[in-house]
C-alpha positions, 0 to 999 in steps of 0.5 A: 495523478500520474499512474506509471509512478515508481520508487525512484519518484519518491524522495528518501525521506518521504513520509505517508501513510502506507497501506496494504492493497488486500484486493482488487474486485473486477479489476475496478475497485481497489480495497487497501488496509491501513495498519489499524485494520482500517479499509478505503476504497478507491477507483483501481486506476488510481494505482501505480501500474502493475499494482497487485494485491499484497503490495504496500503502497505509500500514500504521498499528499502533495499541498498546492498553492492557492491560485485565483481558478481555485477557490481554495488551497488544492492537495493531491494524492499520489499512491506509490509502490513501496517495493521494499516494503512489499518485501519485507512484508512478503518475506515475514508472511514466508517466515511465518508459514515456515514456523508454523509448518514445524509441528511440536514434538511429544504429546500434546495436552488440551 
């Protein structure tokens, strides 16, 4: 798995599951979010680098051929940063705060 992977490795129509890293605990253990709430842990150095929490990755599974030094077919994972993704996310969460910054005006009735 090759760490230093960037978006320009990601071919257009590329499809995976995305998750959200939600954080990162001493630097070793990375917890990311799947869109049903889900988590999964998983070694850190297993991120693309500069990973941060917050940034949305695309899980890409690579099907192998069966070869005679494996028993069976391999697959592989390969976590992507999905920059625009991460900022399209970012740019909601901003739209968000910002609306909740402007208070109704008038009395207010519980």
């Amino acid at each position: 798995m090759s760490k230093e992977a960037t978006d320009a490795d990601v071919p257009p129509d590329a499809e995976g599951e995305r998750y959200v890293v939600d954080r990162i605990e001493d630097g070793a253990w990375a917890v990311l979010e799947d869109r049903d709430g889900g988590t999964l842990d998983l070694p850190a150095s297993w991120l693309p680098i500069g990973t941060e929490e917050g940034a949305v990755l695309l899980a890409l599974v690579t099907n192998g051929a069966s070869d005679r030094a494996t028993s069976g077919d391999a697959s592989s994972v390969r976590f992507v940063l999905d920059h625009d993704a991460t900022r399209d996310r970012v740019e909601r969460a901003a739209s968000l705060r910002e609306r909740l910054k402007r208070a109704p005006s008038g009395d207010l009735d519980l």
